[in-house]
LUMDRENLO-371451 format. One line per 3 residues: their letters; for each residue x, y, z of N, C-alpha, C. Coordinates in steps of 0.1 Angstrom, whole numbers. Each point is the difference from the previous one (the first is absolute). Last residue first. Example, Ala and Ser with C-alpha at 12.3 -4.5 7.8 and 13.67 -1.06 7.14 Angstrom:
! LUMDRENLO-371451
sa> 128/-22/71/9/11/0/-8/11/8 ~ 3/-57/-1/-9/12/0/9/12/0
//
This chain:
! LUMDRENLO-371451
xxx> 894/1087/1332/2/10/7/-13/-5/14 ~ 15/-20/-45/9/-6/12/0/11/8 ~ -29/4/-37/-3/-14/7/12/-8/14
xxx> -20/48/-20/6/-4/-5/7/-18/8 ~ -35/54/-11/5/-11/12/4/-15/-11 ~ -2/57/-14/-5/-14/-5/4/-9/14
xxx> -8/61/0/10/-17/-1/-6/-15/-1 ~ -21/46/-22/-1/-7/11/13/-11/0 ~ 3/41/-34/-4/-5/2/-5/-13/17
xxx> -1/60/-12/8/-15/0/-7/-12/2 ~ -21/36/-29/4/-1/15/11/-13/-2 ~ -15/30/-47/2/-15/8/4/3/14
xxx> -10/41/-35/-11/-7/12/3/-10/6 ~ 28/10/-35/6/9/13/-10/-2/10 ~ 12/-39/-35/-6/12/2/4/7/9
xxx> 31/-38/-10/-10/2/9/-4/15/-6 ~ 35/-26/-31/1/6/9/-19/4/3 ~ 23/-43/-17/-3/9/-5/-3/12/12
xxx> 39/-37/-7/-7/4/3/-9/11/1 ~ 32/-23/-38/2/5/16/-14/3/7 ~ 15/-26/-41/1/-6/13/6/11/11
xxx> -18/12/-41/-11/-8/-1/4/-7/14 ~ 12/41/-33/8/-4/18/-8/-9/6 ~ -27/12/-40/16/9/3/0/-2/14
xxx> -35/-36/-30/2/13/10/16/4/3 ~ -36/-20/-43/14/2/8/1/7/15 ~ -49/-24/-18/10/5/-6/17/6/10
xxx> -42/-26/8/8/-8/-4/12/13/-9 ~ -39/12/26/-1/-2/-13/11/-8/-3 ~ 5/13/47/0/16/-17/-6/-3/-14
xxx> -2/-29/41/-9/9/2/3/10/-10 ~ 17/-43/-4/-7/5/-3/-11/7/4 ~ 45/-3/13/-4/6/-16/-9/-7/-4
xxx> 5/-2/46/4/12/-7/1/0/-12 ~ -10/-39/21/-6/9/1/1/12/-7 ~ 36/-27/-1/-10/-6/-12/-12/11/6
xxx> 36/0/21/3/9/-12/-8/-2/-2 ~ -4/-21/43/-3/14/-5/2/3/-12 ~ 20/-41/9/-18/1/-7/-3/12/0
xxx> 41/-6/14/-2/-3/-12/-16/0/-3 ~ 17/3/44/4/13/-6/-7/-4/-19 ~ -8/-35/31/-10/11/-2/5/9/-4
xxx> 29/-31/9/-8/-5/-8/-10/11/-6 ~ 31/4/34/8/1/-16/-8/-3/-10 ~ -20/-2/47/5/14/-6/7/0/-12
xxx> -10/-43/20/-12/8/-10/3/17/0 ~ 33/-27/25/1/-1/-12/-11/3/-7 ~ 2/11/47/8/9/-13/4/-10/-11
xxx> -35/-13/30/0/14/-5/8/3/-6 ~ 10/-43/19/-12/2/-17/-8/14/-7 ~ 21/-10/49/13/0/-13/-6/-1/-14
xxx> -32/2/41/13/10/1/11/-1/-14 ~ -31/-31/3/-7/11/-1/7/11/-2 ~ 16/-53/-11/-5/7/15/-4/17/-6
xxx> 10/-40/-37/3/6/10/-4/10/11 ~ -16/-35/-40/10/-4/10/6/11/11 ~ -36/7/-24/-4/-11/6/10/-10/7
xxx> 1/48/-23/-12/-3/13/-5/-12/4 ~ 32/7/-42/6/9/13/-13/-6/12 ~ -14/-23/-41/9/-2/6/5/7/13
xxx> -31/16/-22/-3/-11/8/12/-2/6 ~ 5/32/-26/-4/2/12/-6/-9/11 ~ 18/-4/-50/8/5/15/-7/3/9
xxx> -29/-11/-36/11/-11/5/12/4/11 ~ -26/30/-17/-10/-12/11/10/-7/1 ~ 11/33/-30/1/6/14/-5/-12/12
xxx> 1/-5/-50/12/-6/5/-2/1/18 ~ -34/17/-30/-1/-16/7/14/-6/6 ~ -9/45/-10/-2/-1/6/-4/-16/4
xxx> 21/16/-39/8/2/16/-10/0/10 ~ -22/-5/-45/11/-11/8/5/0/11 ~ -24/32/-10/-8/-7/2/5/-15/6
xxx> 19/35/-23/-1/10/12/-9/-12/9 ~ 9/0/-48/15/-3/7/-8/1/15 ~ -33/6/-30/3/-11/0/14/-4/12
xxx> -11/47/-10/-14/-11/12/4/-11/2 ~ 24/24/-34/2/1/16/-9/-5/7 ~ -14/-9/-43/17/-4/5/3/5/10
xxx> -42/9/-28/-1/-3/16/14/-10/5 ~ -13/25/-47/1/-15/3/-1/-3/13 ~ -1/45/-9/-10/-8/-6/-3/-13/-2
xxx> 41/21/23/-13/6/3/-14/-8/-4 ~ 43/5/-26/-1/-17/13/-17/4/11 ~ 9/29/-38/-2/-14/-6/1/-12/9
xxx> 6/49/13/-8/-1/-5/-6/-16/-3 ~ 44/12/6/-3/2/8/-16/-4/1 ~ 24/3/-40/4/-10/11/-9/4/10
xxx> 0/34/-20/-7/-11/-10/3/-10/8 ~ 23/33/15/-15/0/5/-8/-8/-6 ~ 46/1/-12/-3/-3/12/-12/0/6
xxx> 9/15/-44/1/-16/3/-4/-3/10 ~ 3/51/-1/-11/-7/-10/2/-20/2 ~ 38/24/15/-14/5/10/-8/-7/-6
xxx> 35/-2/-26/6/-10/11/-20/3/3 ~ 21/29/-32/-10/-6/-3/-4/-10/9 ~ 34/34/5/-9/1/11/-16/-10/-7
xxx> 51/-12/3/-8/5/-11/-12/3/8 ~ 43/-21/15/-3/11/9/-10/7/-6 ~ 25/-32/-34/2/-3/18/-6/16/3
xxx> -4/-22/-50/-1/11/10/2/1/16 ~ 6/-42/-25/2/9/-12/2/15/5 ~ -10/-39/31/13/-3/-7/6/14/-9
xxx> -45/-1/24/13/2/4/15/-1/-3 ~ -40/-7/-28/7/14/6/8/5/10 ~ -10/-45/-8/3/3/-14/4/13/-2
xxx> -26/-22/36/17/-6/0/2/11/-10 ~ -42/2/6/7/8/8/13/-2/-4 ~ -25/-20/-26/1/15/-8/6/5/11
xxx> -12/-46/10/9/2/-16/5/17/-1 ~ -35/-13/32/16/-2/7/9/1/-11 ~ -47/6/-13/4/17/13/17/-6/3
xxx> -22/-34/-26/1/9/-9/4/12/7 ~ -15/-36/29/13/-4/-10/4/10/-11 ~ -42/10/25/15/-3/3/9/-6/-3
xxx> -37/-2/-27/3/14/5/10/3/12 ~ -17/-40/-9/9/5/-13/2/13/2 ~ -25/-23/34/15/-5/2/3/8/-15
xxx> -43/3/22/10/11/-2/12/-3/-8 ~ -31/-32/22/-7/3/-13/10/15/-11 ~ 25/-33/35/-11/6/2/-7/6/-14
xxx> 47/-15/16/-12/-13/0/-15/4/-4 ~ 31/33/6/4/-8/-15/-7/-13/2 ~ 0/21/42/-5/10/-16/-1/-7/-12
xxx> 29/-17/40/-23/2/-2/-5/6/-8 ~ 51/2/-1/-7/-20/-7/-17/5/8 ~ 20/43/18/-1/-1/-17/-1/-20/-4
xxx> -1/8/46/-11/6/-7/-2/0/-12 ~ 39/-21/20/-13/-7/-2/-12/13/-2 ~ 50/5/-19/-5/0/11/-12/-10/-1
xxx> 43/15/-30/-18/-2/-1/-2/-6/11 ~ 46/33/-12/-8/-9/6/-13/-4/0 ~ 29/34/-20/-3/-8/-11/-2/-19/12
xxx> 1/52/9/15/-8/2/-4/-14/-7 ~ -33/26/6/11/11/-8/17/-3/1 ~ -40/-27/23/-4/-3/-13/15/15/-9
xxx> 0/1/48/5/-14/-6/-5/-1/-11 ~ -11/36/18/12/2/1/0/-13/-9 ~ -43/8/12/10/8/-12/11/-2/-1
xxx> -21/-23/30/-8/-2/-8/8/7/-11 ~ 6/-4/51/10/1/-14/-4/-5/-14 ~ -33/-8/38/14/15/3/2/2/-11
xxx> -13/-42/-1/-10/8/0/4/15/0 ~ 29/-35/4/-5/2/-10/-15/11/-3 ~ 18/-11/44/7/10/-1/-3/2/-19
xxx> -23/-33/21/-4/12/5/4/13/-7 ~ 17/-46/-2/-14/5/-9/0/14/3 ~ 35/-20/25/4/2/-17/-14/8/-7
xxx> -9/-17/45/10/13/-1/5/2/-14 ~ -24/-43/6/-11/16/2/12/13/2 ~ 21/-39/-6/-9/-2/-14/-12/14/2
xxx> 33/-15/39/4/5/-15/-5/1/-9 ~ -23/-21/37/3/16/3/11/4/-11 ~ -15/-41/-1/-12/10/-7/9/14/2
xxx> 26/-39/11/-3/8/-13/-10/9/0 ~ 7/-12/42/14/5/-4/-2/5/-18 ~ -31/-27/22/-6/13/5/11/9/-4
xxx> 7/-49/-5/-6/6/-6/-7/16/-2 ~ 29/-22/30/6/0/-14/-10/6/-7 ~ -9/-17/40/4/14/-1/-1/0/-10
xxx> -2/-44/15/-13/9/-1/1/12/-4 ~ 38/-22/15/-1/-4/-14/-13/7/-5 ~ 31/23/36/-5/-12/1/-10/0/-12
xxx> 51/15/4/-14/4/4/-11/-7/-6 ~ 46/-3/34/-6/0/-16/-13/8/-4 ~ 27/2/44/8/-7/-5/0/2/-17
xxx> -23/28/38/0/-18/1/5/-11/-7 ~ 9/53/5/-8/2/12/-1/-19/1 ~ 22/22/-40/7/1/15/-7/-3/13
xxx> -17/-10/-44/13/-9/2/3/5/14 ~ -32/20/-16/-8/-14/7/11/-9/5 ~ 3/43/-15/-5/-1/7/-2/-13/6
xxx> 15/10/-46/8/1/8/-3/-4/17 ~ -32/5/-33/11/-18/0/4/4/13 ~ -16/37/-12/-11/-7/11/7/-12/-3
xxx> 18/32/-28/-1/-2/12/-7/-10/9 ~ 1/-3/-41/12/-7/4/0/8/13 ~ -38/10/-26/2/-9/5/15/-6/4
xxx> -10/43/-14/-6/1/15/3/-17/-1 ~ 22/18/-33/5/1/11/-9/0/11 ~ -4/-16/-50/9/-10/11/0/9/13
xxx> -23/-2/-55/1/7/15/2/-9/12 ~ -4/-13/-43/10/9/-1/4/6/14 ~ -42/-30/-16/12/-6/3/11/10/7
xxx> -31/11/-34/-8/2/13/11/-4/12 ~ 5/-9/-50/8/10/7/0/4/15 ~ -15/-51/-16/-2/13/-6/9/12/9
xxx> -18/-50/-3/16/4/3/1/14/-5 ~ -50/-18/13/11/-7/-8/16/6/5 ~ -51/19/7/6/-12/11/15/-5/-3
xxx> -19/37/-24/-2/2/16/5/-13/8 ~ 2/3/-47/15/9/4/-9/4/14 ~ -25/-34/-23/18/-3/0/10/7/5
xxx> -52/9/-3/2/-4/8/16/-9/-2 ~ -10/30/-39/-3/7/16/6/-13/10 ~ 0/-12/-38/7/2/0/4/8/15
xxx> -41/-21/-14/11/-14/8/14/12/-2 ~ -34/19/-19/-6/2/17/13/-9/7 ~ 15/18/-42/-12/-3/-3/-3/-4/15
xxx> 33/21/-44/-3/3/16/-13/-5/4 ~ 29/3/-48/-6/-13/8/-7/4/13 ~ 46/23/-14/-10/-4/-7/-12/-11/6
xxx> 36/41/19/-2/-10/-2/-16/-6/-9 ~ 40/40/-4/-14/2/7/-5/-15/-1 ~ 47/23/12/-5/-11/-9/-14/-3/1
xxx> 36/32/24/-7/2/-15/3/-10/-11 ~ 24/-27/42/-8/17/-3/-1/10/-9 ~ 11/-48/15/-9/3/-8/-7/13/5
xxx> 42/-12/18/2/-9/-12/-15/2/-8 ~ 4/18/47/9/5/-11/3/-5/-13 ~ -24/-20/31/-1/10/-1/2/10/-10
xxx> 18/-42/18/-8/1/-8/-9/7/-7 ~ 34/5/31/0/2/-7/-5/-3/-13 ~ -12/3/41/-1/12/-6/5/0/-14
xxx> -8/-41/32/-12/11/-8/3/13/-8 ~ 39/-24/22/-6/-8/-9/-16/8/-4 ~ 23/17/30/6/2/-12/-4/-8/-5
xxx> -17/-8/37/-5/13/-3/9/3/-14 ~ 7/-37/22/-13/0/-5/0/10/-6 ~ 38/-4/29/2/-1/-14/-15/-4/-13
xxx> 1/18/41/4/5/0/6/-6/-17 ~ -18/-24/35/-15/13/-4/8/10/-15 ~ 29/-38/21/-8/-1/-5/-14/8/-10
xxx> 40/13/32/2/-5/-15/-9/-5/-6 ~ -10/10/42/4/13/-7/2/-7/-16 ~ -2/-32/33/-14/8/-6/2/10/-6
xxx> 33/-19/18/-2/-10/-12/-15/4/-1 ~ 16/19/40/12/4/-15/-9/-7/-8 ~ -15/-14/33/-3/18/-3/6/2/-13
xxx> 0/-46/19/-5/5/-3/-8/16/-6 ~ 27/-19/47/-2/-8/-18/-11/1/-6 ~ 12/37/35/-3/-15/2/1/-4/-16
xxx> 32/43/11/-14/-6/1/0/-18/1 ~ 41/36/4/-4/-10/3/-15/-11/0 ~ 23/45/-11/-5/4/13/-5/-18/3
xxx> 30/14/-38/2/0/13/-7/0/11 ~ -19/-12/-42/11/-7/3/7/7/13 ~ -34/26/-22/-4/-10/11/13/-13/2
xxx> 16/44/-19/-5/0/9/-9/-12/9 ~ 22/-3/-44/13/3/11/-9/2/16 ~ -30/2/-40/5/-12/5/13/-1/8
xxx> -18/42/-9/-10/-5/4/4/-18/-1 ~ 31/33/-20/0/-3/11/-15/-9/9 ~ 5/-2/-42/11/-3/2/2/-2/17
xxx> -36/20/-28/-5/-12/0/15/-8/7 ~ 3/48/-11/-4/-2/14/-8/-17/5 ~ 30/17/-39/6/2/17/-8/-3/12
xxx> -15/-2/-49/4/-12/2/12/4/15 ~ -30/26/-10/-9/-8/1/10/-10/4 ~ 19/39/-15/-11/3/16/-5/-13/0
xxx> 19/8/-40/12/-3/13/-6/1/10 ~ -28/4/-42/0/-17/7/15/0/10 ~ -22/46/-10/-9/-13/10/7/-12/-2
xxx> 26/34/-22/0/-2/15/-9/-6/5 ~ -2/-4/-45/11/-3/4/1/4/14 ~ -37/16/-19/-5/-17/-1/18/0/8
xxx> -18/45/-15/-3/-9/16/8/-11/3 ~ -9/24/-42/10/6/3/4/-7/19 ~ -25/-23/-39/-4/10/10/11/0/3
xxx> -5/-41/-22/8/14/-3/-8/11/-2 ~ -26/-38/15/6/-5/-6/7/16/-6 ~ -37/-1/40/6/0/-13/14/-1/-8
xxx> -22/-14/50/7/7/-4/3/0/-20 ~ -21/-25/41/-10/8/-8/8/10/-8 ~ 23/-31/25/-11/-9/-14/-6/13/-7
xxx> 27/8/36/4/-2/-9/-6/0/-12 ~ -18/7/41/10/9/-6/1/-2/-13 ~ -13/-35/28/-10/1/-3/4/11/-10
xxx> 38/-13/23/-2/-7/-9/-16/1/-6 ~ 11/27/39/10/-1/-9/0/-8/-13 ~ -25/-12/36/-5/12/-8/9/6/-6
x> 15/-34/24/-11/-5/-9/-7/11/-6
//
């Protein structure tokens, strides 16, 4: 499944692209060779295919309106690509785990869930739009910060920064005129409060999972699914403690002053 996340992000003839899709499609190959032999409960498999065929289906919608600066952007368009059938969708692999879980440990999973299953795709997609702020608009992806902008009193002036980025990229690839847009960009979601906005959503996705997780499951086992949960919110902290601006090596962890003592051991609910 990360093999095929690989892929997607994979530019269209890059010297890359032809060995990622033999890697993807060897390892989406064996990865069903494998739950088929090990015999799962009914169900597994036909979740895989499922999550799995969703996720091409957002991407490649995706793909079909990219460097397209959309027209019209308006609060209902906002609330269409948070609740609606939107890319947010795309992200399949924390939730088809935890399917998976439920298949092996009780059969299905149970109908209440479902829902805590989308947020948690719709806050990991956000999040990471937030991240990838630059990258995906220079791949000619519009995200939800950039439709906040353009909803926003800013919006012509972004839609006029995405026209001239695409355009040098296209024209001048690697132009060091790039810097100058990108801080303009940068600058213009800033002033519109689009990462706030994105950063605000995911945190309403975050309630809905968490009710959920801490109401259907026990203490001990709801730790480590708010660990996949909470890894994701930390980004959002962190950028914006930089100002919302980029951080280099944004998913590693930041390194401790040399004054930091060690930290105290945390007590932990099955100890």
């Amino acid at each position: 499944m990360m093999a095929i996340d690989r892929m997607l992000d994979a530019l269209p003839g890059t010297p890359s692209t032809k060995n990622t899709w033999l890697f993807v499609l060897a390892s989406y190959a064996l990865g069903l060779e494998h739950i088929r032999k090990s015999s799962p409960p009914e169900g597994v498999e036909s979740c895989f295919l499922r999550h799995t065929r969703e996720m091409y289906h957002f991407f490649w919608g995706e793909e079909t309106a990219r460097y397209q600066v959309p027209g019209d952007v308006s609060a209902a368009t906002l609330t269409e690509y948070l609740e609606g059938h939107s890319r947010l969708l795309s992200s399949i692999f924390f939730p088809v785990t935890i399917e998976w879980a439920f298949h092996l440990a009780e059969g299905s999973l149970p109908p209440a869930f479902a829902p805590a299953l989308v947020a948690l795709r719709r806050m990991r997609q956000l999040n990471d739009e937030m991240v990838d702020a630059d990258e995906d608009i220079r791949y000619g992806i519009v995200t939800y910060p950039y439709l906040h902008a353009l909803a926003s009193p800013h919006g012509a002036q972004i839609a006029e920064n995405l026209r001239a980025t695409w355009k040098l990229d296209r024209d001048e690839p690697g132009s060091p005129k790039m810097t100058a847009l990108t801080a303009q960009r940068r600058h213009l979601l800033q002033e519109a409060g689009s990462f706030e906005a994105a950063a605000q959503a995911s945190m309403g996705f975050l309630r809905t999972i968490m009710r959920a997780v801490m109401s259907r499951l026990p203490a001990e086992n709801a730790f480590d699914v708010t660990l996949l949960v909470n890894q994701r919110v930390s980004h959002l902290f962190r950028l914006a403690q930089h100002g919302w601006e980029e951080i280099p090596n944004v998913y590693q962890p930041e390194p401790f002053s040399e004054s930091s003592g060690f930290a105290e051991p945390l007590p932990v609910p099955w100890k």
